[in-house]
TIFIKE-11347 format. One record per residue (C-alpha): residue number from 1; residue in three letters; x negated, y, z. Coordinates in pm, 1 decimal. Each point is the difference from the previous one (the first is absolute). Layout:
<kolkols>
    k    r      east     north        up
  NUM  ala         X         Y         Z
...
</kolkols>
This chain:
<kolkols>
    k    r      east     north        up
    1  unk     203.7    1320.5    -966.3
    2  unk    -347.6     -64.5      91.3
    3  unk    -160.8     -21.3     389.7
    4  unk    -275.4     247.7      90.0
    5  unk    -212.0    -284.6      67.4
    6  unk      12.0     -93.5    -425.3
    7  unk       0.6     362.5    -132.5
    8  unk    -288.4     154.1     225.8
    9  unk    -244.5    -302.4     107.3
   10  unk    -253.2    -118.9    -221.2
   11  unk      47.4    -243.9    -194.5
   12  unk    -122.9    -341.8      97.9
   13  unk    -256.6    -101.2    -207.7
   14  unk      58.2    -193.1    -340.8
   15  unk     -17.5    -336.7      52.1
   16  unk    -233.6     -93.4    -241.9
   17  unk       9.4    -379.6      55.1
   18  unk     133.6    -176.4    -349.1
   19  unk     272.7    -248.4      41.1
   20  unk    -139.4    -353.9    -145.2
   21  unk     231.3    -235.2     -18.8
   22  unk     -48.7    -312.2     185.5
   23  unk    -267.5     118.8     276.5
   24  unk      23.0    -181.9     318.0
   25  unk      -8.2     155.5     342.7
   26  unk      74.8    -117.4     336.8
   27  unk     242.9     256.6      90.2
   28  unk     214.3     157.5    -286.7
   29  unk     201.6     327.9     236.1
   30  unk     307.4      97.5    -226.0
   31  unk      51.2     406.2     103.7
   32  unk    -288.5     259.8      40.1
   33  unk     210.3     172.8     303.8
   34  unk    -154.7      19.5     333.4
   35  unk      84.9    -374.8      64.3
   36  unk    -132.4    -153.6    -275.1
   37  unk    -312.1     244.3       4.0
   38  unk     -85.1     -71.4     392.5
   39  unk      59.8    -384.7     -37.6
   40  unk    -220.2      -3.7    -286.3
   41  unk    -257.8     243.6     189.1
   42  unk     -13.0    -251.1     262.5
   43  unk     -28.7    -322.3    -210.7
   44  unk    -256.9     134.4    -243.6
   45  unk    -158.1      83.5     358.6
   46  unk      -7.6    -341.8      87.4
   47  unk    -175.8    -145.9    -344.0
   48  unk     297.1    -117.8    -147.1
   49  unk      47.0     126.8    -408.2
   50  unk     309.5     201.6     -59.7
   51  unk     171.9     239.8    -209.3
   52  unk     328.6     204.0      24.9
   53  unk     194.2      39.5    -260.9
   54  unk     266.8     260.5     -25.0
   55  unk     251.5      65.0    -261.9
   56  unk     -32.0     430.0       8.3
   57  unk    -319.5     180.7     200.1
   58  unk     -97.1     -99.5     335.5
   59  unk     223.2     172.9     227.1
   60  unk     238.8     136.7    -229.4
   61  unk     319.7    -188.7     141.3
   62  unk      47.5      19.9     390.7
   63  unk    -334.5     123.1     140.7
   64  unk       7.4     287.8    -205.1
   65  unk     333.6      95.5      54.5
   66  unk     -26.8     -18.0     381.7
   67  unk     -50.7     290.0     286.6
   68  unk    -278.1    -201.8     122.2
   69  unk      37.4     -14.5     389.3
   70  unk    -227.6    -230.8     155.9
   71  unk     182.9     -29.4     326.8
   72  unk     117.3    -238.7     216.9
   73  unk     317.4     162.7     128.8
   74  unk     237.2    -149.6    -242.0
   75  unk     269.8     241.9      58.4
   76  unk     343.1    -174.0     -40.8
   77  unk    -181.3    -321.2     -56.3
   78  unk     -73.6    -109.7     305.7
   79  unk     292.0       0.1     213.3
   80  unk     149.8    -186.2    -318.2
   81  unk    -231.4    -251.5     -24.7
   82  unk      41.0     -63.7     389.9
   83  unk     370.5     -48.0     -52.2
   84  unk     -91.4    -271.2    -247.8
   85  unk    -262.4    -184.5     163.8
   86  unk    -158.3    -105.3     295.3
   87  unk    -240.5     206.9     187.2
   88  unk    -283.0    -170.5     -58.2
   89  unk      35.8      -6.2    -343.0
   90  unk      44.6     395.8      38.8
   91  unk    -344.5     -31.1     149.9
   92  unk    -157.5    -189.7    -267.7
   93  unk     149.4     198.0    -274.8
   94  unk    -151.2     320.8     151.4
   95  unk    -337.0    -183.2     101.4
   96  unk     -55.3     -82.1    -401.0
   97  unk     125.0     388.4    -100.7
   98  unk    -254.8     134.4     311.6
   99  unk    -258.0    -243.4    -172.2
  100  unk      70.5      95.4    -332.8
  101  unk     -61.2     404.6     100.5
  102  unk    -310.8     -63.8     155.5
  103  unk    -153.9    -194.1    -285.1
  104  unk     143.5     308.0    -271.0
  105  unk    -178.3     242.3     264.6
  106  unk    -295.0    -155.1      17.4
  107  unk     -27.4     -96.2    -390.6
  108  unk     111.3     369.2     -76.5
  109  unk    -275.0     149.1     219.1
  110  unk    -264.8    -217.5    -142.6
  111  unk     111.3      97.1    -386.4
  112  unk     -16.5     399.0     101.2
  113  unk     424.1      11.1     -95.6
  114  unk     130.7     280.5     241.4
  115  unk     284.6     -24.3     258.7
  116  unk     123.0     188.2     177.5
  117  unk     109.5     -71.7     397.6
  118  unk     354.8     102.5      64.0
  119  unk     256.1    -106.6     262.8
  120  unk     333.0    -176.0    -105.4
  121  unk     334.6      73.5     113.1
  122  unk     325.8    -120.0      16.1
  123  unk     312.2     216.2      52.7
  124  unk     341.4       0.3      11.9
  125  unk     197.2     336.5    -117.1
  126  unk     356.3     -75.9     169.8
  127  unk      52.7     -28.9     374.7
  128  unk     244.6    -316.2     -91.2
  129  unk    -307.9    -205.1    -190.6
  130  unk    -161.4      18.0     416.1
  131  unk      84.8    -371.0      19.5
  132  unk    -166.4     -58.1    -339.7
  133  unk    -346.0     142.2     158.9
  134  unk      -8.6    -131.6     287.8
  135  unk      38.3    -360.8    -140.1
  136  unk    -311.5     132.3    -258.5
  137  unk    -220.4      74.6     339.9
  138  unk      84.3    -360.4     164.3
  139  unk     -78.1    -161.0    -318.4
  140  unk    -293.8     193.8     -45.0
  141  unk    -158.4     -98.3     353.1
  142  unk     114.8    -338.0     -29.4
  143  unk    -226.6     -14.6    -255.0
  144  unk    -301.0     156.9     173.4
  145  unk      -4.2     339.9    -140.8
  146  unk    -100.0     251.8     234.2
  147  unk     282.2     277.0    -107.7
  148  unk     101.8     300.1     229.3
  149  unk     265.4     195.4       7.0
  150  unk      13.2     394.0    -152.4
  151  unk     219.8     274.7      70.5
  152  unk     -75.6     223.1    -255.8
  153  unk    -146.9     -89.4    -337.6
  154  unk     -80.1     323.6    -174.2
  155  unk     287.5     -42.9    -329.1
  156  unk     237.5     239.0     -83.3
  157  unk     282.9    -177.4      87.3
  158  unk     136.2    -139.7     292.1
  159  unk    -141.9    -341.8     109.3
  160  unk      78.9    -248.0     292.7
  161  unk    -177.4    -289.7     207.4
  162  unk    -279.0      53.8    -207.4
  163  unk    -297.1    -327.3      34.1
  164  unk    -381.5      94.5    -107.0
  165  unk    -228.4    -300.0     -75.9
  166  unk    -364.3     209.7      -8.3
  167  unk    -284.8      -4.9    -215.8
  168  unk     175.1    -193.2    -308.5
  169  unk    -167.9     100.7    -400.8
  170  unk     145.5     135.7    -321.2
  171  unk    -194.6       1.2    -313.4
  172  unk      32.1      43.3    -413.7
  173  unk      89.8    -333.9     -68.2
  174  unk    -189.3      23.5    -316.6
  175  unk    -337.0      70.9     128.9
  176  unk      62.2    -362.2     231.4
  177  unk      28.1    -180.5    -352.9
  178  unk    -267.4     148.4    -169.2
  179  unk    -199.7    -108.3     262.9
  180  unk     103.9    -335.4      15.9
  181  unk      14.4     -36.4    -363.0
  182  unk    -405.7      92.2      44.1
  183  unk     -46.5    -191.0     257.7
  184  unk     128.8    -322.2    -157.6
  185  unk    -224.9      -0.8    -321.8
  186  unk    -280.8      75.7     242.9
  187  unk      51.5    -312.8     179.8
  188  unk      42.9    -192.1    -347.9
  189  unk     369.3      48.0     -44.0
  190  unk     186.1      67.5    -342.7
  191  unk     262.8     256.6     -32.9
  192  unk     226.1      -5.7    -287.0
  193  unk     248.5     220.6    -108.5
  194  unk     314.5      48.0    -268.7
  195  unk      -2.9    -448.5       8.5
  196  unk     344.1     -80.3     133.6
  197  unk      36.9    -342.9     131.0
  198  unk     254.7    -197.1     -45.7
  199  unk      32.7    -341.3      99.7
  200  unk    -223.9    -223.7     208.2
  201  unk     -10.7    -359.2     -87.0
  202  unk    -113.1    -177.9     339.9
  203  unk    -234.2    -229.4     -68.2
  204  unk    -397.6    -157.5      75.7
  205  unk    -105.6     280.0    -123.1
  206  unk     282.9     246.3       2.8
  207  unk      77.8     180.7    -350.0
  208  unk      99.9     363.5      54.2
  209  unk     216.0      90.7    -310.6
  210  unk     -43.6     399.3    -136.3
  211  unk      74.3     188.9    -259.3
  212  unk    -349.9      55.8    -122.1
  213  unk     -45.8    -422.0      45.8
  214  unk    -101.6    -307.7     249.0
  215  unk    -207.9      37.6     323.5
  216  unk    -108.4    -278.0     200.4
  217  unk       6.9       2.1     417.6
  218  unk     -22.3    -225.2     302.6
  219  unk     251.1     245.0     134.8
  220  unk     212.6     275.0     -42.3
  221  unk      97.9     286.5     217.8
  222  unk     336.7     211.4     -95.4
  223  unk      27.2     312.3     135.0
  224  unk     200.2     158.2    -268.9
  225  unk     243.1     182.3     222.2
  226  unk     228.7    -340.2      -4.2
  227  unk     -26.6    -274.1    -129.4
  228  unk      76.9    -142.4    -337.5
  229  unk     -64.8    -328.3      -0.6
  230  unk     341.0    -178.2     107.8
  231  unk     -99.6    -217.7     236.5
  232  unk      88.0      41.8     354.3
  233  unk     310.6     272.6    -207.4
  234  unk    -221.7     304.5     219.5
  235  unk     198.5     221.7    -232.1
  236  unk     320.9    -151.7     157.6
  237  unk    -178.3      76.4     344.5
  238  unk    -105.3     393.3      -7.2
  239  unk     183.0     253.4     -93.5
  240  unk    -125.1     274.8    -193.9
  241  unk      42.2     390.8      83.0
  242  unk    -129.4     267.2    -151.2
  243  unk    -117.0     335.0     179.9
  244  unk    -101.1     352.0    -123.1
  245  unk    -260.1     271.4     125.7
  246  unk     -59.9     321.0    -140.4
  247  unk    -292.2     231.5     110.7
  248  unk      25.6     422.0      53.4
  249  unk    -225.8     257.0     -26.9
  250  unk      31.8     208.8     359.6
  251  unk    -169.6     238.4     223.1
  252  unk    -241.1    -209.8     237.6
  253  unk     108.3     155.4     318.7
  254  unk     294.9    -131.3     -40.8
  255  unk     -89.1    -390.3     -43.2
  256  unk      79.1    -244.7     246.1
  257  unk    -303.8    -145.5     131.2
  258  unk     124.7    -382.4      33.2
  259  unk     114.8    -284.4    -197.1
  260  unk     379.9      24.1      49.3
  261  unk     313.3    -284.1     -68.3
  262  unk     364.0      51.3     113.2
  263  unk     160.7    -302.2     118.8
  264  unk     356.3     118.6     -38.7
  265  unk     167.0      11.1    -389.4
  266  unk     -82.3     214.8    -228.9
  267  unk    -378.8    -159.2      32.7
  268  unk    -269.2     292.7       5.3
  269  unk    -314.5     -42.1      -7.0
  270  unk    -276.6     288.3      33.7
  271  unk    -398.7      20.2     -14.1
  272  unk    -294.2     242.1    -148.4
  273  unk    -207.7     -99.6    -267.5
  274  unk    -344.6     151.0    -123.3
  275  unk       7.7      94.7    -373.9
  276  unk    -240.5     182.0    -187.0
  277  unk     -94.2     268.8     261.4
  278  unk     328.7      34.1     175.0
  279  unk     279.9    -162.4     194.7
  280  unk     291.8    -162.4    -138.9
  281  unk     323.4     -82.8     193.7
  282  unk     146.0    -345.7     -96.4
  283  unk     392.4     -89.3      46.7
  284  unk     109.6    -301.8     -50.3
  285  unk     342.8    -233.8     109.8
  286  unk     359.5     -78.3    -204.9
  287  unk     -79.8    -338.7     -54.5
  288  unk     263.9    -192.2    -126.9
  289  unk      -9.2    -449.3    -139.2
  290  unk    -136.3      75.9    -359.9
  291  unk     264.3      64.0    -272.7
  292  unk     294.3     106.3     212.3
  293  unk     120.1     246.2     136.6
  294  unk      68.2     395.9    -115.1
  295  unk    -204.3     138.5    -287.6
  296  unk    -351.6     -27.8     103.0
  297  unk     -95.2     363.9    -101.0
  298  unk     185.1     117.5     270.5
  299  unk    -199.5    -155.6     256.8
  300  unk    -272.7     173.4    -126.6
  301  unk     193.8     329.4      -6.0
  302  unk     141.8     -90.4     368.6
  303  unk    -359.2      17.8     131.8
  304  unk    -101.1     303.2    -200.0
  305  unk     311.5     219.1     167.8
  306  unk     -48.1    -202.9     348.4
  307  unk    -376.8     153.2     -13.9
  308  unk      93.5     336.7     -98.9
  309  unk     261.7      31.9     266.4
  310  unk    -295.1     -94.5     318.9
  311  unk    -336.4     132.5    -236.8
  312  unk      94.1     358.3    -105.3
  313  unk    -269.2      64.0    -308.4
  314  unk     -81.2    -345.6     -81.4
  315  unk     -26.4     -98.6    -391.0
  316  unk       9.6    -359.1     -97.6
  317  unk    -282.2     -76.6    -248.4
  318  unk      72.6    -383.9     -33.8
  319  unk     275.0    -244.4      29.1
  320  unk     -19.4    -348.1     -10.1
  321  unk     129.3    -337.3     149.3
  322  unk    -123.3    -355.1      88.2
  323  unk     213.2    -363.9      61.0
  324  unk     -57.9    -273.4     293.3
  325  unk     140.4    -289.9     114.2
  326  unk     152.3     -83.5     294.6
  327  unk      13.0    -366.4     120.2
  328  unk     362.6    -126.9     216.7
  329  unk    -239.1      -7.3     293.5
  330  unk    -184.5     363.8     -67.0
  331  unk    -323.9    -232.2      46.1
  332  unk    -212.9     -12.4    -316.9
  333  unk      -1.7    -370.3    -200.3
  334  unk    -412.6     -38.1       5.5
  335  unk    -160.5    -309.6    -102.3
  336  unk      48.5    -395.9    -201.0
  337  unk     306.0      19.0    -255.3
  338  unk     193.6    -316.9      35.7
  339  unk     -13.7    -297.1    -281.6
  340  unk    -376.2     112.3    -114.1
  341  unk    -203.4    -229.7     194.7
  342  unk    -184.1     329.0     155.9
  343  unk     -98.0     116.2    -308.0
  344  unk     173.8     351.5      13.0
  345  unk      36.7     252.1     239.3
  346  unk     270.9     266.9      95.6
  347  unk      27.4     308.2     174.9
  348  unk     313.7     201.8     -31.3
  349  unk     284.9     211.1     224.5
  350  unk    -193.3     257.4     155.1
  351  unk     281.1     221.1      90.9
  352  unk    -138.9     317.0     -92.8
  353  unk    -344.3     -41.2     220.0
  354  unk    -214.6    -109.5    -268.1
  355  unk    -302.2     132.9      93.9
  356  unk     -80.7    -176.7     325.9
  357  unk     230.0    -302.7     -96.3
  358  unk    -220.7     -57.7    -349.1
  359  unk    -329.6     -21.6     227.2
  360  unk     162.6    -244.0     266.9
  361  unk     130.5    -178.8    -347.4
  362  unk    -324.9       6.8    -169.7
  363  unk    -160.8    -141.8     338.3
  364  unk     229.3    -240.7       9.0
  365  unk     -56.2    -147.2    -373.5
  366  unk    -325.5      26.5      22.3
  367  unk     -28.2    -214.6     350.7
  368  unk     239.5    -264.1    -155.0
  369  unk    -258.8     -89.4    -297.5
  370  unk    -281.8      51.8     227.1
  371  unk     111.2    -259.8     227.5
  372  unk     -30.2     285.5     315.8
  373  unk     282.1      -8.4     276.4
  374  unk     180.8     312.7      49.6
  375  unk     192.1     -25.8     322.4
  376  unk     239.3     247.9     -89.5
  377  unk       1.7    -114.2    -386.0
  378  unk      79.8    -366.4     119.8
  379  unk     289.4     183.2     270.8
  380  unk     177.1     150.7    -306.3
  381  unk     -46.2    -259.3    -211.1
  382  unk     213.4    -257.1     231.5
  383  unk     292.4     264.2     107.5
  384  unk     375.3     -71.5      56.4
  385  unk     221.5      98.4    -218.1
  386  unk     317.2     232.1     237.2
  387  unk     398.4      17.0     -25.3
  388  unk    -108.6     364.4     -66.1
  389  unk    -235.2     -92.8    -275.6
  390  unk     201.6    -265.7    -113.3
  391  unk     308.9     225.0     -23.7
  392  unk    -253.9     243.3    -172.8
  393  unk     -55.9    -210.9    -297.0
  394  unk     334.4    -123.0     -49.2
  395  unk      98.4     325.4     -35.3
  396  unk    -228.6     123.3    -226.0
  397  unk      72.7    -283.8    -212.4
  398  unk     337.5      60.1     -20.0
  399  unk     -60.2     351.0    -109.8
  400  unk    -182.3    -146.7    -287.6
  401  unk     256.6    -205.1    -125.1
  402  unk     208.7     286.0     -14.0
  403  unk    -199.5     219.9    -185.3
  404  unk     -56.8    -263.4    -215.3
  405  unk     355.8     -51.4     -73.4
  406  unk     123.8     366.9      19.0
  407  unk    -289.9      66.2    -236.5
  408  unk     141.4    -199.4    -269.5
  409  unk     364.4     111.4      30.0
  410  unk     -86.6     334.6       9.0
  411  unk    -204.6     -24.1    -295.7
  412  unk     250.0    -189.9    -162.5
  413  unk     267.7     261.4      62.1
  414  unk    -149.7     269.6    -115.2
  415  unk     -33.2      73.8    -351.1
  416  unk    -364.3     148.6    -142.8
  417  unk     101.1     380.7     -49.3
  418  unk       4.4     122.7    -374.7
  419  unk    -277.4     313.8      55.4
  420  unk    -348.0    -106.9     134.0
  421  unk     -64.7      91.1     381.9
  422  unk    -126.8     370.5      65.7
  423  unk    -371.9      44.3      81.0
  424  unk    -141.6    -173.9     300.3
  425  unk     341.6    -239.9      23.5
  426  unk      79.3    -344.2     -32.7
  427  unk     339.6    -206.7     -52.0
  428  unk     119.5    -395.9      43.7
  429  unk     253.8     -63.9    -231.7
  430  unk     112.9    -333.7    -189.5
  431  unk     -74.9      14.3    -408.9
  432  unk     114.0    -320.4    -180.1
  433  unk      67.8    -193.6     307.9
  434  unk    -392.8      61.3     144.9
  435  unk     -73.9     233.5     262.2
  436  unk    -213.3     260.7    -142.5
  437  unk    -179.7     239.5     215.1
  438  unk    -107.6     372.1    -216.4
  439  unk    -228.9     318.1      99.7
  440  unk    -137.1     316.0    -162.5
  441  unk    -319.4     102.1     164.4
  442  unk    -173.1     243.5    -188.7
  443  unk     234.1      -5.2    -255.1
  444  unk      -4.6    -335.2    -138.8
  445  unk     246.4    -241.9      85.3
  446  unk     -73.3    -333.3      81.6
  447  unk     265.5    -305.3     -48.2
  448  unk    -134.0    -294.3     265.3
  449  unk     188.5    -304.5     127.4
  450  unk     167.9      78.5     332.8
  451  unk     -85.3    -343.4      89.9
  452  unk    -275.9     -48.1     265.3
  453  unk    -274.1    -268.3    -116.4
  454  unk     -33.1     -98.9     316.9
  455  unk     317.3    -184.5     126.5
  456  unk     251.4     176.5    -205.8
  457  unk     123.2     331.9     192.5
  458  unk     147.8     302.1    -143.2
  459  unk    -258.6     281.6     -36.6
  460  unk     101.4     363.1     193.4
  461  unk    -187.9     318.8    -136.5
  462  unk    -211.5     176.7     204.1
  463  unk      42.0     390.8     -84.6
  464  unk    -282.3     118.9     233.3
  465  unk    -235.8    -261.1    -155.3
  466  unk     188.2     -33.1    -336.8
  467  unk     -46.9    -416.5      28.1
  468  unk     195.2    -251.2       6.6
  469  unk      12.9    -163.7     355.6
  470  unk     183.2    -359.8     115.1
  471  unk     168.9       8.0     295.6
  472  unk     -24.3    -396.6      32.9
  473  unk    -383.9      -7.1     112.6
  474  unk    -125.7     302.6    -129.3
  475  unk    -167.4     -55.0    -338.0
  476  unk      -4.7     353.9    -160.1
  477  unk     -90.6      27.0    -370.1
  478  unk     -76.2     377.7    -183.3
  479  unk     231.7     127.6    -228.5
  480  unk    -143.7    -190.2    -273.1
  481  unk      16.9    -279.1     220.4
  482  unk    -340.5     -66.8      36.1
  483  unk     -23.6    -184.7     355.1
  484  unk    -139.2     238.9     310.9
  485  unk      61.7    -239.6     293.9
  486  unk     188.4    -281.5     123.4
  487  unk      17.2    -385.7     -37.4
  488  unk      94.8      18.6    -326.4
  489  unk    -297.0     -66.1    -208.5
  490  unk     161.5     126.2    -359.6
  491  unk      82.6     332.6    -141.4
  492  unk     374.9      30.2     -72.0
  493  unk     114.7     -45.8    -340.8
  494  unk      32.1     272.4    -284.7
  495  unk     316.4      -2.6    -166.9
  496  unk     127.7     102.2    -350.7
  497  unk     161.2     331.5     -67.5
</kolkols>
């Protein structure tokens, strides 16, 4: 599975920079996605020294994987976020997202990256889900967006109480980090890649601990998806989902001419995209918490017969899926991480919007070590925790401990099978008393402890990815067990056999 974004943009340009070991900057960003890229943008802007460091190639993880809607009608967000805060935190959460947009437009214009103007929508498919939209419109108002109602949106389906925010932006996600990644080393920045850090040891100066050695820094910024430092437990706080997309070849006069989102279950989610001389209809939806669940292959298949069915003619050319976090609020965690003296920085749980939400993140970091006051920054910084939110986390929680525990026994229980898995499958089973988690991909077979490094949850396989996913906080290694993403920070271990 790869995105259409990674298989038909241009690369971003090798980052030439060599890693020396024990450089000092004021500003070390941990994660080349769009919110370590724009905070760093905007702090190498502002004279301070800084470099990103990020463990694959800048946006390989998240931004990459994205449909890249810069809109503010956060369809299915925003009447949930009402329901677990106040209004005028609503207000300010939107305010920093309608911030965040205008600064990407602006920045985006300026660097020559193309975009294309598109309204959103958001639909519901069943008469029953009325209720559910007409809570969405409240919300949406409520928090100053000037939405109108539409009878008839064009899709070859039916569709009901349908809300259009105008003149949103879609892009190729890729061609916004290659032109931050530019614009950084312009304005002094460094930009490594393949250097995976670690640990940070908080200190006068800070030491950022990587795999390729020591940095120094006045102050570190992790925007690494979540977080893996464990203070504050942000892993405990979020909870990680994964989501797939696949793009189709179609006839153009048959292309809906919007940005689209259902707010009733299954999720879909429609727009166009630009690619080499043609148009290319993007799907996307069947999200699910990472690692549980139904095989994830047929989520991808779901969407494939879900398109046919509504898009007579359309071929899929790519498949791919991406993972967020959502917080027990549905606001994003943005700013000081507790117990480092204000030394390191957060921003995590964007709830699927990333691409507003990292702006109004990056913004937000960026004022806090600047010393400016963001009204809205300084609104969402101070909110109330909810019952609802409360009740939220608890419950999330709990659902961890049980995986954790129904992990184990399961593991336990079942016996390693005597013949190695077929190609493109993966089995749990218990060898010698230790869970032991075993793939072919490609035809070799790989023998890895089922054993999460991160806090010790049984590893699921992931047959549409063919990796090996937690579904404790949503570290997901390859099938050698090389770490892809997560708050773990180590690859799982090989075992004999």
């Amino acid at each position: 599975m790869k995105s259409l974004w990674m298989d038909t943009s241009l690369p971003v340009e090798a980052v030439v920079h060599r890693f020396e070991p024990g450089t000092r900057f004021d500003v070390i960003v941990v994660g080349a996605g769009l919110t370590g890229l724009a905070s760093a943008q905007m702090l190498s802007d502002a004279g301070m020294s800084v470099a990103v460091v990020e463990a694959r190639t800048p946006g390989a993880v998240t931004t990459g994987h994205s449909t890249a809607k810069l809109s503010l009608l956060h369809s299915g967000a925003i009447a949930d976020i009402r329901t677990h805060t106040s209004q005028d935190v609503l207000r300010a959460y939107m305010d920093g997202n309608r911030q965040g947009q205008a600064w990407l437009l602006e920045y985006l214009q300026g660097a020559g990256v193309p975009v294309q103007r598109r309204d959103a929508f958001s639909y519901v498919t069943h008469t029953d889900a009325r209720a559910e939209a007409e809570a969405e419109k409240a919300a949406a108002r409520e928090a100053g967006l000037d939405v109108d109602d539409v009878d008839d949106l064009g899709l070859p389906f039916p569709t009901y109480s349908a809300l259009r925010l105008k003149d949103q932006a879609q892009f190729d996600p890729l061609h916004v980090v290659r032109a931050l990644v530019s614009g950084v080393r312009r304005a002094g920045g460094v930009v490594i890649e393949r250097v995976r850090v670690t640990d940070i040891d908080v200190g006068e100066p800070c030491t950022v601990r990587t795999t390729a050695g020591d940095m120094l820094a006045n102050h570190v910024i992790l925007a690494t998806g979540v977080p893996f430092l464990d203070r504050g437990l942000y892993f405990a706080k979020v909870t990680a989902h994964r989501s797939y997309a696949l793009a189709f070849r179609m006839p153009e006069d048959a292309l809906p001419a919007g940005m689209y989102l259902s707010l009733d279950s299954p999720t879909r989610s429609l727009r166009t995209a630009p690619v080499q001389g043609e148009e290319r209809l993007i799907v996307g939806g069947n999200g699910h918490p990472v690692g549980e669940g139904r095989p994830t292959r047929r989520n991808v298949e779901e969407l494939e017969a879900w398109t046919a069915s509504h898009f007579p003619g359309a071929v899929r050319t790519h498949a791919w899926s991406a993972q967020d976090y959502q917080s027990a609020n549905r606001i994003p965690f943005v700013g000081w991480m507790p117990r480092t003296g204000g030394k390191v920085s957060l921003a995590t749980g964007f709830n699927k919007w990333g691409m507003t939400n990292a702006v109004a993140a990056a913004l937000s970091l960026s004022a806090d070590r600047l010393g400016v006051p963001l009204p809205w920054a300084e609104k969402l910084h101070h909110r109330v925790t909810r019952p609802a939110s409360l009740g939220s986390g608890v419950a999330a929680n709990a659902r961890v401990a049980g995986l954790l525990a129904t992990g184990w026994v399961d593991a336990e229980l079942s016996p390693l099978p005597d013949a190695d898995p077929p190609e493109g499958a993966g089995v749990v089973g218990n060898e010698r008393g230790a869970p032991v988690a075993v793939s072919t991909v490609e035809g070799v077979v790989c023998r890895l402890s089922a054993v999460c490094t991160h806090l010790g949850g049984i590893v699921t396989w992931n047959d549409a990815e063919r990796s090996w996913d937690c579904p404790l906080h949503g570290s997901r290694f390859d099938a050698q067990g090389r770490l892809l993403e997560g708050p773990a920070t180590q690859d799982l271990r090989r075992m004999p056999g």
